[in-house]
VEXZA-677553 format. One line per field, with one value per residue (C-alpha): residue number from 1; chain; x, y, z. Coordinates in steps of 0.1 Angstrom, whole numbers. Layout:
# residues N
kemar	(NUM_...)
bavex	(A_...)
c1	(X_...)
c2	(Y_...)
c3	(Z_...)
***
This chain:
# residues 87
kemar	(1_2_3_4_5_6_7_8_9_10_11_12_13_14_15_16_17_18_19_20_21_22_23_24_25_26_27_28_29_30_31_32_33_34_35_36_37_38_39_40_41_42_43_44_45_46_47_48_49_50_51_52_53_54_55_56_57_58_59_60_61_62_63_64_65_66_67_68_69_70_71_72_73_74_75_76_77_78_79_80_81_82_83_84_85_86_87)
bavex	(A_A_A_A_A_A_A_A_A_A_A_A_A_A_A_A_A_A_A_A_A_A_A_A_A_A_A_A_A_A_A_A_A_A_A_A_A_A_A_A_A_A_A_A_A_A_A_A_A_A_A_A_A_A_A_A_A_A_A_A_A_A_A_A_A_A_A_A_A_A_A_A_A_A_A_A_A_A_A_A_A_A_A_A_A_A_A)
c1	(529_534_516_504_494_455_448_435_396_380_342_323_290_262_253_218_234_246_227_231_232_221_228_262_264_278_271_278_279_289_325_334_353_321_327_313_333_324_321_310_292_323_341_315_312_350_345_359_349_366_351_371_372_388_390_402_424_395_384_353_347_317_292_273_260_267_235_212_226_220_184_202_216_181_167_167_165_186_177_187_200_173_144_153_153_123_105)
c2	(897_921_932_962_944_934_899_891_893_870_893_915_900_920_904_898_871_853_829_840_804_821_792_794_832_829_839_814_823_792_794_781_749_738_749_782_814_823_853_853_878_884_893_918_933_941_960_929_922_896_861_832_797_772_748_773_805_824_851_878_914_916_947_958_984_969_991_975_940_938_925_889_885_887_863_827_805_800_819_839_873_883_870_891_923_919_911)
c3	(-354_-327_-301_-317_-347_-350_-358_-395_-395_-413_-412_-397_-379_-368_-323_-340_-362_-329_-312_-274_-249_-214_-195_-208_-206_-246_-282_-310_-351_-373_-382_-422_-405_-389_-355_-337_-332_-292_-276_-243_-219_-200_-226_-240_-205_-206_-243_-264_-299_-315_-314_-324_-336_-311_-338_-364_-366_-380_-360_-366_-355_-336_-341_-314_-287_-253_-242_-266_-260_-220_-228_-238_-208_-192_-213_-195_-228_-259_-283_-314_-310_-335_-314_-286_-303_-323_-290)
***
C-alpha cells in the first residue's frame, strides 16, 4: 500500500457507540477478535478518525463532531459515550 492509499475499513462507528475511559483519556468499541479498537483523546484533538485493533489488523472509521464530543473529556468517570450525551 502506499502512502496515499487509505487503509481497509472494516466499519463505520458512531463516538456514541464508544465507551470513553477518562482516566485514560480513551475511547474503546469491541473489536470482532475480542479486543477493543482505541482511539484516544489526543488523537481526536489532532483531527484523527481511525481507531484500531492492537491485537488485530481491523481498523474502524470513527464518526463524530469534535465540538459535540469535548463534553467526554470533562466527564471524570468511565462511562458510555451515550450516557454523556443523553445527560
Amino acid at each position: 500500500m502506499s502512502d496515499t492509499e487509505e487503509p481497509e475499513v472494516h466499519d463505520e462507528v458512531e463516538i456514541e457507540d464508544f465507551t470513553y475511559d477518562a482516566e485514560e483519556e480513551k475511547f474503546t468499541y469491541p473489536c470482532p477478535c475480542g479486543d477493543l479498537f482505541v482511539i484516544t483523546k489526543e488523537d481526536l484533538e489532532n483531527g484523527e478518525e481511525i481507531a484500531r485493533c492492537p491485537t488485530c489488523s481491523l481498523i474502524v472509521r470513527v464518526i463524530y463532531d469534535f465540538s459535540d464530543i469535548t463534553k467526554y473529556f470533562q466527564s471524570a468517570q468511565t462511562q458510555t459515550a451515550l450516557e454523556l450525551v443523553t445527560k
